[in-house]
N, C-alpha and C positions, 0 to 999 in steps of 0.2 A: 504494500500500500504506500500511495507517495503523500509527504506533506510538505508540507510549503515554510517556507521558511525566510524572514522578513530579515533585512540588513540596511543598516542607516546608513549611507554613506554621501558625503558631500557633495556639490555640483560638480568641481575640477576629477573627483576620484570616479565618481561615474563614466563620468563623457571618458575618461583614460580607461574602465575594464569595456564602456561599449565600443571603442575604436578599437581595442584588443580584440575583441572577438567579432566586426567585422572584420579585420586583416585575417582574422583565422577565418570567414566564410562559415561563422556560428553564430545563434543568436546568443544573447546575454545570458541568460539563463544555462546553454550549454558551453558556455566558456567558464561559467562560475562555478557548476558540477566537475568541469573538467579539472580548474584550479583549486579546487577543494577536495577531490580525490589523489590530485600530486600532492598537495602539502601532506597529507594524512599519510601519502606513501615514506616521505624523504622525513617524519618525524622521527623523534629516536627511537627506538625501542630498551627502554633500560636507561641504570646511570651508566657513563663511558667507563667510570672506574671498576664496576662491578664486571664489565664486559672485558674489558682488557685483564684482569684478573683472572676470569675465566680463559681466557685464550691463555695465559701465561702456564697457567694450573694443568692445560689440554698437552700445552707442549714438551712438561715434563715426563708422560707417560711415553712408553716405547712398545710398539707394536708388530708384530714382525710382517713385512709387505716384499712381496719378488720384485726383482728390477724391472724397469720401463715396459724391457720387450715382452718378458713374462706374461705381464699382464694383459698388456693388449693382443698377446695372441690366447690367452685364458677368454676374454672378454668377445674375441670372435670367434670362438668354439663355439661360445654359448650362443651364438647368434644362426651357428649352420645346424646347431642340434634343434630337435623337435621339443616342444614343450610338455 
């Protein structure tokens, strides 16, 4: 179900997202859904600290993996075998 959703914005900031989204050959409306679905993508997920932590903590672990070719000729077996 869609609802609507109201946003105040000045005379100068308007006229600049309605010229944005005719150079994109969109109406207002779908330049706003599009610009509000980026920002939500490119937000952080997490603190940085807690994330790089985790990366740090990941890299400490040793796991044993075949070299390059190994792999990729593993990885195309699987692909000529049947399921």
């Amino acid at each position: 179900m869609s609802k609507r959703l109201q946003v105040i914005l000045g005379d100068d900031e308007l006229e600049r997202f309605r010229a944005a989204a005719r150079d994109s050959d969109l109406t207002l409306s779908e330049w706003v859904r599009l610009a509000l679905r980026d920002a939500s993508r490119k937000r952080s997920a997490g603190d940085p600290d807690e994330r790089i932590d985790a990366i740090r903590r990941a890299a400490l672990h040793s796991f044993p993996a075949p070299d390059i070719d190994q792999m990729l000729s593993e990885i195309e077996s699987g692909y000529a075998s049947p399921p």
